[in-house]
C-alpha positions as protocol buffer text, in pm:
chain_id: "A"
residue {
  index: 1
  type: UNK
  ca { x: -6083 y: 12070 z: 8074 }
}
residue {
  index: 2
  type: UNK
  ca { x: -5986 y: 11901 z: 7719 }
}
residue {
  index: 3
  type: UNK
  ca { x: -6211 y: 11789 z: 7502 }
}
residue {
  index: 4
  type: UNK
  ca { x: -6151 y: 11523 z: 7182 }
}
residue {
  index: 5
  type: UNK
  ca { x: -6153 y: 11591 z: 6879 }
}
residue {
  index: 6
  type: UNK
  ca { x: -6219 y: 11267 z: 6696 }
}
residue {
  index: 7
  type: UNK
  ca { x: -6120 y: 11236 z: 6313 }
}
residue {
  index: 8
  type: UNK
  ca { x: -6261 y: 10947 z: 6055 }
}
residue {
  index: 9
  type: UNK
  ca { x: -5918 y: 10825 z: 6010 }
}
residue {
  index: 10
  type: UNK
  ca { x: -5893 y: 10724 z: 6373 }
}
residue {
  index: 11
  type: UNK
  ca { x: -5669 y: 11026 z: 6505 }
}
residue {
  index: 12
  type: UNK
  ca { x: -5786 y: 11171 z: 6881 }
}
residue {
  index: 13
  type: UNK
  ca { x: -5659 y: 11556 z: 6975 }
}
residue {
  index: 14
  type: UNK
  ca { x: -5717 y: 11700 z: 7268 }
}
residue {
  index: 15
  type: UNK
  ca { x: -5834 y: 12046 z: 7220 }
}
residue {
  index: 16
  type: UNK
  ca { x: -5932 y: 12364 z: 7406 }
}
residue {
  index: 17
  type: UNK
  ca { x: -6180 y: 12636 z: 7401 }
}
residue {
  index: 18
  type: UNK
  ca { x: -6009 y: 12941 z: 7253 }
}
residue {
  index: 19
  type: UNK
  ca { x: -6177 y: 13131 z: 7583 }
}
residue {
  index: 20
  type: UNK
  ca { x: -6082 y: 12875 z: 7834 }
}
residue {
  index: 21
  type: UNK
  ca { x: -6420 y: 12797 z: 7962 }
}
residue {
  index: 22
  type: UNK
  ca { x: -6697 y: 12672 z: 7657 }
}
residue {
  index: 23
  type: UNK
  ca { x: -6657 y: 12629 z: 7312 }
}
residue {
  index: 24
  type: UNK
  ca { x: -6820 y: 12912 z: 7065 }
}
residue {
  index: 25
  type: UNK
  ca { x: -7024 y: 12825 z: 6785 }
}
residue {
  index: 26
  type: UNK
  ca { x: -6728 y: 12964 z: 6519 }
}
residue {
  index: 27
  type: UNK
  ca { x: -6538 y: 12705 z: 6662 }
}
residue {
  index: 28
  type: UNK
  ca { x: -6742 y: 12424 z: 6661 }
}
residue {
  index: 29
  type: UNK
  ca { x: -6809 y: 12531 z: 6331 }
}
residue {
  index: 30
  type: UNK
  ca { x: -6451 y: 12481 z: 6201 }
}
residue {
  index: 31
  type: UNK
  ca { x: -6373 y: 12145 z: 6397 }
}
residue {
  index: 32
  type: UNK
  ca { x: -6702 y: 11968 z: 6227 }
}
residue {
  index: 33
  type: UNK
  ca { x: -6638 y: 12171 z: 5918 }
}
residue {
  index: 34
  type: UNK
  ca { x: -6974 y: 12293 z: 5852 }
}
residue {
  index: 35
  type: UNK
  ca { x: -7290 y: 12324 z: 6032 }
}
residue {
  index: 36
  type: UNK
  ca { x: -7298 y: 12149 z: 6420 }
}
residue {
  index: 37
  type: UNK
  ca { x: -7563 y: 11913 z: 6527 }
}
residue {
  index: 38
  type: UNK
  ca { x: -7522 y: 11821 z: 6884 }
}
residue {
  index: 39
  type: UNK
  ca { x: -7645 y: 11454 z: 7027 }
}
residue {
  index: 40
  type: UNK
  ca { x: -7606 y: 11258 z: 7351 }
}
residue {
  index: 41
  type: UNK
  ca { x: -7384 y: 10987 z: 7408 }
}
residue {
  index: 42
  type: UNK
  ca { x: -7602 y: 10720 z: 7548 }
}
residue {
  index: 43
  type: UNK
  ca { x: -7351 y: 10570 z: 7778 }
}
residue {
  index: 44
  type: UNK
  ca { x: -7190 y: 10910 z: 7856 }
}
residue {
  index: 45
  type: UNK
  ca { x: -7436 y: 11082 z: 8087 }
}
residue {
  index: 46
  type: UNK
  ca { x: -7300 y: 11498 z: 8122 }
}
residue {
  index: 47
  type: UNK
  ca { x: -7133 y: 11425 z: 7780 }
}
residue {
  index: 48
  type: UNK
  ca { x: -7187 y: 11538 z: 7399 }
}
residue {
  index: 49
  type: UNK
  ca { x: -7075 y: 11489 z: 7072 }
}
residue {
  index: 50
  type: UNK
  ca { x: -7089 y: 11779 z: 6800 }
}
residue {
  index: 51
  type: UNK
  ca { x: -7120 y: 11631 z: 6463 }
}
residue {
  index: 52
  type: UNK
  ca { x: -7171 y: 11779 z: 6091 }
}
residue {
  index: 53
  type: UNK
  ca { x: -7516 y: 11825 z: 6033 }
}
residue {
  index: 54
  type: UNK
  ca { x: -7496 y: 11772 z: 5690 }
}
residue {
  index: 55
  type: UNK
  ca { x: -7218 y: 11472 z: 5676 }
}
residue {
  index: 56
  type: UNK
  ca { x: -7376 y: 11284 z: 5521 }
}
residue {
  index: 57
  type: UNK
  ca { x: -7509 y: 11499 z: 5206 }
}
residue {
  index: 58
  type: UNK
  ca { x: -7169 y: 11612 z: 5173 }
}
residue {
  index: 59
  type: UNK
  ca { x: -7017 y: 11266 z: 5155 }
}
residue {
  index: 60
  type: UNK
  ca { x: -6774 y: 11307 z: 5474 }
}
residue {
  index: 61
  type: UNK
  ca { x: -6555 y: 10977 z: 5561 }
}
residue {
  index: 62
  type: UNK
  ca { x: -6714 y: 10706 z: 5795 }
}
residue {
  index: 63
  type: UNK
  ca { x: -6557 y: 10836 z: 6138 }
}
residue {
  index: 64
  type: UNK
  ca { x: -6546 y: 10389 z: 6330 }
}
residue {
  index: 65
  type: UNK
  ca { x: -6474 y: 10531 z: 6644 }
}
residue {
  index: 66
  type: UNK
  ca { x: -6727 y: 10792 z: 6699 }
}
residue {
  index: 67
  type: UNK
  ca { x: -6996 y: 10558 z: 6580 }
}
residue {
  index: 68
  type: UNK
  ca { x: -6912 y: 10284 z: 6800 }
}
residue {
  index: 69
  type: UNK
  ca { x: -6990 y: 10588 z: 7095 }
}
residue {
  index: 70
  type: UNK
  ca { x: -7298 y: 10716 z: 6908 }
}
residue {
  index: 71
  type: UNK
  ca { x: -7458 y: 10332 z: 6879 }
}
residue {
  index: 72
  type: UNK
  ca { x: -7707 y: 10455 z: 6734 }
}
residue {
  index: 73
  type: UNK
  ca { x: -7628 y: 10565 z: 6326 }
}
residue {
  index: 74
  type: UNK
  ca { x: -7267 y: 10606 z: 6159 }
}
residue {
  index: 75
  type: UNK
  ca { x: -7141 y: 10933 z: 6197 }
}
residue {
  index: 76
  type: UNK
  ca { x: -6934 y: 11060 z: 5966 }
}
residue {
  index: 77
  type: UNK
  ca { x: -6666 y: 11368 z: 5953 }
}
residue {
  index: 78
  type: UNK
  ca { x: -6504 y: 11491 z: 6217 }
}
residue {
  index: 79
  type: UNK
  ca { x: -6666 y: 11438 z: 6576 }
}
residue {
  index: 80
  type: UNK
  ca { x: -6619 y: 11647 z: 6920 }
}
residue {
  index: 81
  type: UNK
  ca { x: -6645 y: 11472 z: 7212 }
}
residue {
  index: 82
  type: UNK
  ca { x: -6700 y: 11725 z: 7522 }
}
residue {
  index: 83
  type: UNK
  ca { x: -6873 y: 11766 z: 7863 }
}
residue {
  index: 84
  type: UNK
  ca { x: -7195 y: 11912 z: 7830 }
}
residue {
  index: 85
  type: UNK
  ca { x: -7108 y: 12274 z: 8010 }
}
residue {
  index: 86
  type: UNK
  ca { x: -6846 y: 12327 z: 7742 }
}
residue {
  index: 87
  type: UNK
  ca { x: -7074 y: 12424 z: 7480 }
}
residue {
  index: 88
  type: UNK
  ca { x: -7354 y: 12709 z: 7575 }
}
């Protein structure tokens, strides 16, 4: 099971758990670059999206696509899009 890895300048990979099953918190660490803060897709039920926490303080890019899922605030930085059982 892939999940995406959105980027701000509109780029989608498809990426992997390094253990084949759910995503550790090193690597959701490097993906976001810097500290994770996980929210719910309100139109994607059994879906999340692991943001930067602290995006915005450190000025990351406006990231269009991943706020048009979110709805709800921009998001900024890099954005991983994944089924909820992929991250533990």
């Amino acid at each position: 099971m892939t999940a995406k890895l959105i980027k701000p300048d509109g780029s989608i990979a498809s990426v992997k758990p390094e253990n084949g099953t759910d995503f550790q918190l090193e690597e959701l660490n490097r993906f976001v670059q810097g500290y994770i803060e996980v929210i719910h897709p309100p139109d994607m039920p059994g879906y999340i999206m692991v943001i930067n926490e602290e995006g915005k303080l450190k000025g990351l890019p406006w990231n269009p696509f991943a706020t048009r899922i979110w709805k709800h605030d921009d998001i900024v930085g890099n954005a991983l899009l994944c089924r909820s059982e992929q991250v533990k």
